[in-house]
C-alpha positions in Angstrom: -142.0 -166.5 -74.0 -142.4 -165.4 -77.6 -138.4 -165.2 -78.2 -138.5 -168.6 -77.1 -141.7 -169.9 -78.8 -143.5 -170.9 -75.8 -146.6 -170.1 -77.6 -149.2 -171.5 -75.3 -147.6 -170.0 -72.4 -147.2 -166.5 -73.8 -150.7 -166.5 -74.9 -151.6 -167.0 -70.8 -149.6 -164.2 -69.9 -150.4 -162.1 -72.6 -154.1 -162.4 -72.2 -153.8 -161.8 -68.2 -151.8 -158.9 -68.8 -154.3 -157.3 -71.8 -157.0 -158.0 -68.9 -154.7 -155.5 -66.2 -153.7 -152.8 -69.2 -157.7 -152.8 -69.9 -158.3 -151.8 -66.4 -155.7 -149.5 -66.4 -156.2 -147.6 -69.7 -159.7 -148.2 -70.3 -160.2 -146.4 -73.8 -158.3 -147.1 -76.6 -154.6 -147.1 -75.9 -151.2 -147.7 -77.8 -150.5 -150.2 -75.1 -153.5 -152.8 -75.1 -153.4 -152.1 -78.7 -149.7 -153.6 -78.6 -150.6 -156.2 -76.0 -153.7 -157.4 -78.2 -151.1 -157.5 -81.4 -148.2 -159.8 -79.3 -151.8 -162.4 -78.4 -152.5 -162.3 -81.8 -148.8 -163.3 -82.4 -148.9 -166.0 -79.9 -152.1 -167.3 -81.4 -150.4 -167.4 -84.6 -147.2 -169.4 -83.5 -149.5 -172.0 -82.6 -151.4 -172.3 -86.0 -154.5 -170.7 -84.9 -154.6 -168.7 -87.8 -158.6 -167.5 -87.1 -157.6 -166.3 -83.8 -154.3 -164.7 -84.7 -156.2 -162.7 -87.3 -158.7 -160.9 -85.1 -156.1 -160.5 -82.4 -153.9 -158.3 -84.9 -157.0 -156.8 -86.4 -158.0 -155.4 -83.2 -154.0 -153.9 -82.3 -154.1 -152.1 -85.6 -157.7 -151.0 -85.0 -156.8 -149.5 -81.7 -153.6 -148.3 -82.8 -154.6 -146.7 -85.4 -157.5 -145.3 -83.7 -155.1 -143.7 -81.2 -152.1 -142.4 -83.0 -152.1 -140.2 -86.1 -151.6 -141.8 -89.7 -148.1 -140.0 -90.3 -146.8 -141.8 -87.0 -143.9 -144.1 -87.4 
């Protein structure tokens, strides 16, 4: 959905499927951390600038809370 810039629709999934990974990894994980950073792409896409921000902010937040700062 992203490829094809179906913004709208990619942030539906996207936000069902950070719901799921958050039950399923329920502390900080690389993968809701990469989930919440494709939303805030979606949100972006779609000129929701505000949105997209705190999306990303919270992916690199997690991210960075889980893996070390050397890590590609």
């Amino acid at each position: 959905l992203l490829a094809n810039r179906q913004w709208a629709e990619a942030e539906k999934a996207l936000t069902e499927a950070l719901t799921i990974a958050r039950q399923r990894y329920p502390g900080p994980n690389w993968r809701t951390a990469e989930v919440a950073s494709l939303t805030g792409l979606a949100f972006a896409g779609q000129g929701r600038a505000a949105e997209a921000a705190q999306w990303l902010r919270k992916g690199y937040d997690e991210v960075a809370a889980v893996l070390p700062a050397q890590h590609p």
